[in-house]
C-alpha positions in Angstrom: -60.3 144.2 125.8 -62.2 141.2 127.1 -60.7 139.9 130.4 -61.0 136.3 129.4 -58.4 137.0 126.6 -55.9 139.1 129.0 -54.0 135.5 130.4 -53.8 134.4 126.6 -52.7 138.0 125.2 -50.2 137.9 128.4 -48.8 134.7 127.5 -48.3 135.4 123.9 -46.7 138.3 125.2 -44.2 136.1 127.2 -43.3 133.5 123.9 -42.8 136.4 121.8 -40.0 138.1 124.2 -38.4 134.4 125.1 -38.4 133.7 120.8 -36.5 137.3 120.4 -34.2 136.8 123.6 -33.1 133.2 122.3 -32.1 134.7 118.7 -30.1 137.2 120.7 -26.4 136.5 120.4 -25.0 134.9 123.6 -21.4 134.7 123.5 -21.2 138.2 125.3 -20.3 138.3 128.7 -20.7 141.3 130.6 -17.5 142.5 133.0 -17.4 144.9 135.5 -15.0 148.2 135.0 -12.1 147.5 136.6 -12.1 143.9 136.5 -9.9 141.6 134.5 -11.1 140.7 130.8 -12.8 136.9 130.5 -10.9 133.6 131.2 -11.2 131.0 129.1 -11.4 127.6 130.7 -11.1 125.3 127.7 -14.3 125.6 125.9 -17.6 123.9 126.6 -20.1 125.1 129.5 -18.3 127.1 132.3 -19.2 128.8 135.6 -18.3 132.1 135.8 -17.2 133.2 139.5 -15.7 135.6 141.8 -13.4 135.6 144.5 -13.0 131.7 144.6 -11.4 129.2 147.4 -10.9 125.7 145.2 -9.3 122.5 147.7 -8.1 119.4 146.8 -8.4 117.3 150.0 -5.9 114.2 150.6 -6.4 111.0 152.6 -3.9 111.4 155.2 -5.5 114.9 156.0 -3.3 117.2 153.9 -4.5 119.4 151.2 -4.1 122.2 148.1 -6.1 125.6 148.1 -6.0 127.9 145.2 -7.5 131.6 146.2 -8.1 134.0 143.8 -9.9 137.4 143.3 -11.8 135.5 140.2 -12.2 132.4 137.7 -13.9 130.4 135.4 -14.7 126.8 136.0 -14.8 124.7 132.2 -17.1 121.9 133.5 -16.6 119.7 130.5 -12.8 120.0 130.3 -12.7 120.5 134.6 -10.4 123.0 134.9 -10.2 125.9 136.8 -8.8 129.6 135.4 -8.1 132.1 137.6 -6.7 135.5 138.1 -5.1 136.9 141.5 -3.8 133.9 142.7 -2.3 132.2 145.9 -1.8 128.7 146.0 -1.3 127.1 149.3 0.6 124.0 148.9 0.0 120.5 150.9 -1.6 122.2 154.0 -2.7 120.6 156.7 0.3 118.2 156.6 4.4 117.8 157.5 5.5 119.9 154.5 3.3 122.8 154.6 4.4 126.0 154.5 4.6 126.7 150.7 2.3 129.2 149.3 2.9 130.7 145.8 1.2 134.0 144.1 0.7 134.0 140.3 -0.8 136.5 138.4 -2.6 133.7 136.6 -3.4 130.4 136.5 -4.9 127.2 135.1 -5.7 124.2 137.0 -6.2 120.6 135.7 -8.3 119.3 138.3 -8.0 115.4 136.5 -4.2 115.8 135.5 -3.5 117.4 139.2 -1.4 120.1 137.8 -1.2 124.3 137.7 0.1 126.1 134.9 1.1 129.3 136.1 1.8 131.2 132.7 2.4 134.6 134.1 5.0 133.6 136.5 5.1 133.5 140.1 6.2 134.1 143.7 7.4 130.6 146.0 7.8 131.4 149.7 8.6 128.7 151.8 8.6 128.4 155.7 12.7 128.9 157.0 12.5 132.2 154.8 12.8 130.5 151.6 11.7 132.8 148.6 11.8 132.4 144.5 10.9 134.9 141.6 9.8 131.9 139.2 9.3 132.8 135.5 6.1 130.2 133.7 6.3 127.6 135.9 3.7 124.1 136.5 2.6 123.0 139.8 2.6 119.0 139.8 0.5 118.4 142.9 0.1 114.5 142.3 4.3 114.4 142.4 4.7 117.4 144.2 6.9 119.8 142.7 7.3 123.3 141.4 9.2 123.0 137.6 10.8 125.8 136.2 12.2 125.7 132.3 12.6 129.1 132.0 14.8 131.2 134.8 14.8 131.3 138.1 16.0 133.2 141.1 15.7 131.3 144.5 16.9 132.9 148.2 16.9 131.1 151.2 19.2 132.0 154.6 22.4 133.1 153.3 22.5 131.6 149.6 20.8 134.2 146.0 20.6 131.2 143.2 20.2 131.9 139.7 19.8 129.4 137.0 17.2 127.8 134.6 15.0 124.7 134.4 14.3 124.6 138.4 12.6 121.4 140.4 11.2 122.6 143.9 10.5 119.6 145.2 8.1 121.1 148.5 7.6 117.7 150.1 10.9 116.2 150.4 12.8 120.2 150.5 14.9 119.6 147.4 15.3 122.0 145.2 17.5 121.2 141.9 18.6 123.9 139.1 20.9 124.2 135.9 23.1 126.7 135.1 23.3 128.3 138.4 25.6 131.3 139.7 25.0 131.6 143.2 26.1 134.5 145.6 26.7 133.2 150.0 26.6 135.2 152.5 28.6 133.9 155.0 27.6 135.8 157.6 23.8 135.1 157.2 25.3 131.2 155.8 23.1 128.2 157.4 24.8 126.7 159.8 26.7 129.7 160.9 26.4 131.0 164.6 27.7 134.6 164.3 
């Protein structure tokens, strides 16, 4: 071969691979054994990535952190879905102290909420603690709603019911259909 044509034979070379690797299909994502199957994050161009700490930082100082083992960030629709997740509510300010675990969940980064379909796990400092079925994070009003049922404990007092309101800011929590259990010798208030 004449050397003069090897750079022109070695770019040919180079178009011909990039036209066959662009008529390759490319909706296939690769996963690792052992890992969780693919999020969706609403369709449109998404990131892809692995463990993940996402904050939403307030004015006053205070914010929300969602960790999770992985997501998928849907840059067109900006949301964030994520598996293995602990969300740490309104740190760095009066009312923190709430962290939630989720199997799943989706995060509307405009609409400020988290849909946590799976169900989840509230703990709250003072030894607070709820098994939550599907529940939605509303960080722009702060609160934890519930349709489905609930179960909340806190020092003394095992709550049942359905359609809960955690209200994390002001420490309300409101619930229909509740049977409730006391304890009175753990009650609040009590001095034993």
């Amino acid at each position: 071969m004449n050397l003069r044509l090897f750079p022109w034979a070695a770019m040919a070379l180079l178009v011909l691979v990039l036209a066959i690797r662009s008529s390759l299909p490319t909706n296939v994502v690769a996963v690792p054994a052992g890992e969780p199957g693919p999020e969706a994050a609403g369709g449109g161009p998404e990131i892809r990535l692995g463990p993940v700490d996402v904050r939403e930082l307030h004015d006053g100082g205070a914010w929300n952190r969602l960790d999770a083992d992985g997501a998928v960030y849907g840059y067109a629709s900006r949301t964030v879905s994520a598996w293995g997740v602990t969300v740490f509510l309104g740190e760095g300010a009066a009312f923190a102290g709430t962290t939630v675990r989720a199997p799943r969940a989706a995060w509307d980064l405009d609409g400020k909420t988290i849909r946590l379909s799976g169900g989840c796990r509230a703990e709250r400092t003072g030894g607070w603690t709820g098994e939550l079925s599907a529940a939605t994070l509303d960080l722009a009003g702060s609160v934890l709603r519930v349709p489905g049922p609930a179960r909340i404990e806190g020092p003394g007092v095992s709550v049942e019911g359905k359609n809960l309101a955690w209200e994390w800011v002001e420490g309300k929590i409101t619930m229909e259909s509740t049977k409730s259990r006391l304890s009175p010798a753990n009650g609040p208030g009590r001095k034993g």
